[in-house]
Structures are given as structure tokens and as C-alpha cells.
N, C-alpha and C positions, 0 to 999 in steps of 0.2 A: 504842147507849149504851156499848158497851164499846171501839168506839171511842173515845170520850171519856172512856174511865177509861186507855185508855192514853197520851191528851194529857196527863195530868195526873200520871201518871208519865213523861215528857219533859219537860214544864215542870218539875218538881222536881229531877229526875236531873240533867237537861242544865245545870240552873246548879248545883248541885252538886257538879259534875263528875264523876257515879255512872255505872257502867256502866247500860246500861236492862234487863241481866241481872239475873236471882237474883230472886226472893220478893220482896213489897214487905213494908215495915216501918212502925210507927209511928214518927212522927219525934221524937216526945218519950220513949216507952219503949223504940224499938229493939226491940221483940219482933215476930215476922215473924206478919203479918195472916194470921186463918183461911181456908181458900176460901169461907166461907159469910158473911165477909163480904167479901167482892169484889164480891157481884151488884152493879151500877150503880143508882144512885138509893133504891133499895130497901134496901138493906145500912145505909146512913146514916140513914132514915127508920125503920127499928124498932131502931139503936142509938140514937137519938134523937141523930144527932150526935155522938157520943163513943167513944175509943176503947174497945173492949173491955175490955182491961186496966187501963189507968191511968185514964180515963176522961179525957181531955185533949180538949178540942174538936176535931172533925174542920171542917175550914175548907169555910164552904160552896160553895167554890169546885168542891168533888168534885161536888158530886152535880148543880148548875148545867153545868156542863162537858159531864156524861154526859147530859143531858137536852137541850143546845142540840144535840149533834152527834147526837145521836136524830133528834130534827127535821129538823137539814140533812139528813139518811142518806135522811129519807121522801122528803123536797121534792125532791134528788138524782131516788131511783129513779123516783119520779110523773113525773117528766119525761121518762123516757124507757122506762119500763116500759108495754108486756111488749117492746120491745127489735125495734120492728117491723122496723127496719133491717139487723137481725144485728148483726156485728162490729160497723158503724162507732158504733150507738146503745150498743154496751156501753164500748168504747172512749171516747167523750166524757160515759158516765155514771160512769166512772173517774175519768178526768181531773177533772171537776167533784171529786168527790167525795175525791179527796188532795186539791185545790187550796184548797176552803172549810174544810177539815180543817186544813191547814197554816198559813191565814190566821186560823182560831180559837185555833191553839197559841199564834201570834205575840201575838193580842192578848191573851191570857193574862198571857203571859210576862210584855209589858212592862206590864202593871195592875200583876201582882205586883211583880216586881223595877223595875219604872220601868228597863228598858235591853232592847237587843234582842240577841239572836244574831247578830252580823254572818256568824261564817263558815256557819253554817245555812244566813241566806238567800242569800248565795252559791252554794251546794249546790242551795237551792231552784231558782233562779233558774235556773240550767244544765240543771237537771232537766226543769222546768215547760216552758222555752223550747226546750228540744229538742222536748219530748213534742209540744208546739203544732204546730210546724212538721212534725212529722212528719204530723200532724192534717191542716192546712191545705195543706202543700206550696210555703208559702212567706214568704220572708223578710224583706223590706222590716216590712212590719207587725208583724212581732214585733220587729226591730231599731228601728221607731221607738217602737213602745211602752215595749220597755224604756227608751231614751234621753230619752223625755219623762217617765215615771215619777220616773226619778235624778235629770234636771235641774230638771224644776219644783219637786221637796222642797229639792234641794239647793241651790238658791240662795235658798231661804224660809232653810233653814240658815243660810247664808252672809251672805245681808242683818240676819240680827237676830244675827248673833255665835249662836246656840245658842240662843238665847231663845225662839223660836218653837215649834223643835222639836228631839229630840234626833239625833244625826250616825248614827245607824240607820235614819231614818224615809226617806231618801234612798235605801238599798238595799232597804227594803221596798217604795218605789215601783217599785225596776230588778224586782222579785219582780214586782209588780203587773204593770208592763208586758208578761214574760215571760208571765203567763198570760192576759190579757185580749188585748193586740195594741190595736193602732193603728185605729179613736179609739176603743176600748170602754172603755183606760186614761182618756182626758180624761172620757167619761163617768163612767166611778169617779172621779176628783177632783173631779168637779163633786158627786158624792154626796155625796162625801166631808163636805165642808164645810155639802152645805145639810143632811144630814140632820144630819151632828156637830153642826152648832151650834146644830140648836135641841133635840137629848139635851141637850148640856154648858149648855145654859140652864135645862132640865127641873134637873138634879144642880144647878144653885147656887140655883134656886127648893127645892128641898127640903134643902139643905145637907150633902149627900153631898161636896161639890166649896167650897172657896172660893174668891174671889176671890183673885187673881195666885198662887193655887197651880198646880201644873203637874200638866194634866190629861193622861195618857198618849196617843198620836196614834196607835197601834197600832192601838186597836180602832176608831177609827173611821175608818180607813183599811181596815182589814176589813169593817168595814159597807158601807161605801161601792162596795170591790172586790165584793162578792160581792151586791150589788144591781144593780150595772153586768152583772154574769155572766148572770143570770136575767134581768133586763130592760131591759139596755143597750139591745137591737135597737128595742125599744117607744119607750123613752124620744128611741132617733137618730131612728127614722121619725115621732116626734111632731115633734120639734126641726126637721127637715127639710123637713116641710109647714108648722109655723108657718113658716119664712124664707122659704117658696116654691123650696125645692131639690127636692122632690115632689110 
């Protein structure tokens, strides 16, 4: 979880434009937060949600955050703990674990601000797409993932003028691609959409979301990418014997 108290200081810093140095502070009193209220989830629930001093709402986004990436942190190590493998099981329980980390920050982001960090996932994307290839030893599939990532958002972009989705979601799929690889990406788009659309049906039945508002496509391009990760393999070899390709 304290992982996910430092996402939540880079979602705020980084649009900001704050160093992720120095103390953290309230953002309505600027007085720099105790260490006794830093614990994760805990800290927020016996300040009842409110700052210390000024007592100004703490957005529940903190303590949501710190408790979703709790969970990935388990789901992560359960899969590959105690690490029977050596190296190579710590190494793709890494990898996993910045990758569903980095995909949580993103969908963050863009709920809050409605926009994405382009040069990030850039960053990401180079990052992730090495780390892969270094993994796997090879390139074709992580080259057409990323390529099918960018090009299928980006021409959903392109065909509705921006309306569909915003001109970021096309580099979070090049991100997608770099980590998943060629078809584990087409499986996350396939996620993507069947599990988003029937969330953002659940959100307009309770009225979280309206009608022709613009629902952010981050997070559930995260849902999607990080279901495809855990159980792409399941889902291709289901797909595979339904067609009679196994």
C-alpha cells in the first residue's frame, strides 16, 4: 500500500509540475503532513478523511489507490512466490509489478485530470519494451504489439475527429503493446472494451457517468491490459480450441 501512496504523489506532483522530492503537504493548508499520518489506508480512516490541521477533505482517492495496489502487490507475488525458478520468477514478478503499478498511475491520472502524460508514457514504453525483450529475447512481438496498440486507438482517434477518445490513449496503447507483446495486446483490447462497457453501463445505471459525457478510456484500458497479463494465456488457449486452432 505504500506503494500506492507514492502513485498518488506522482499523479499530483507530475501534473503539478512538483519535484516528487521534499515532504508531502496539504494542498489546501500547505503545512507539511505528520509521519503518523502517512500510514496507507489507515492514516485517512482514523483522521476520518480530513486534514489534520485545516480539516479540508482528503479526496478518497488516497486511500483507494493505496489499497488497490495492496492487492495487485499480493496477486503479483502469489503468482510467483516463493520464487521457484530463482532469478527468472523474481524478474517477471518485477516486471509485472512496475507494469500494473504504472497502468494504475495512468488510470488515475486521467479520471482525475481527463488527459494523459504523453512524455511519461513514452518513457514508459522504452522502459517496459526493453525490459520485455530482454525477458523474452525477442523482437518481432513486442514490435508488433506495440504497432497494433498505437494503430488500432489511433485510428478510433482519427476516424471520430477526437470524439471517441482523447489523442493520449493511442500512446498508452504503444505502452500496452510494449508490455504485453503480440497477441496478449489484441487480447487486452478485446478486454478492454467487453469488460469497459459493461463498468461504464453499471456507472450510467447508477448515475456516476452521464449520457454523451466523456468517460476517461485510461482506466479501462488498464483493466483490460492487466487482465490480458494474468489471464491472456487462458483466455488465447480458450479462443484457440473454440476455433479448432488446438
Amino acid at each position: 500500500m505504500a506503494l500506492g501512496s507514492f502513485l498518488n504523489v506522482l499523479v499530483y506532483r507530475l501534473r503539478a509540475g512538483v519535484s516528487i522530492l521534499g515532504r508531502s503537504k496539504c494542498p489546501e493548508c500547505a503545512i507539511v503532513i505528520r509521519a503518523r499520518h502517512l500510514i496507507p489506508v489507515v492514516s485517512w480512516i482514523l483522521l476520518d478523511g480530513k486534514c489534520h490541521t485545516c480539516e479540508s477533505k482528503i479526496n478518497f482517492q488516497y486511500p483507494l489507490v493505496e489499497f488497490i495496489s495492496g492487492v495487485m502487490t499480493m496477486v503479483v507475488m502469489a503468482r510467483y512466490f516463493p520464487f521457484q525458478h530463482g532469478f527468472s520468477d523474481v524478474n517477471l514478478a518485477l516486471f509485472e509489478l512496475f507494469f500494473v503499478l504504472t497502468l494504475l498511475f495512468l488510470a488515475v491520472f486521467d479520471w482525475r485530470y481527463k488527459v494523459l502524460p504523453i512524455e511519461f508514457m513514452i518513457g514508459a514504453t522504452i522502459f517496459f519494451g526493453g525490459w520485455n525483450m530482454f525477458m523474452s529475447g525477442s523482437l518481432r512481438p513486442l514490435l508488433l504489439g506495440v504497432a497494433f496498440g498505437a494503430l488500432f486507438l489511433g485510428l478510433q482517434v482519427l476516424l471520430s475527429g477526437g470524439k471517441w477518445m482523447g489523442a493520449g490513449d493511442p500512446w498508452l496503447g504503444a505502452l500496452l503493446g510494449a508490455g504485453l507483446g503480440w497477441p496478449s495486446v489484441g487480447i487486452g483490447m478485446y478486454l478492454t472494451y467487453l469488460i469497459g462497457g459493461f463498468l461504464v453501463f453499471i456507472l450510467l445505471l447508477l448515475g456516476v457517468v452521464k449520457r454523451r459525457s466523456r468517460v476517461p478510456f485510461a482506466p479501462l484500458l488498464a483493466i483490460g491490459g492487466i487482465s490480458a497479463l494474468w489471464f491472456g494465456e487462458m483466455i488465447g488457449l480458450w479462443f484457440a480450441r473454440a476455433v479448432g486452432w488446438a
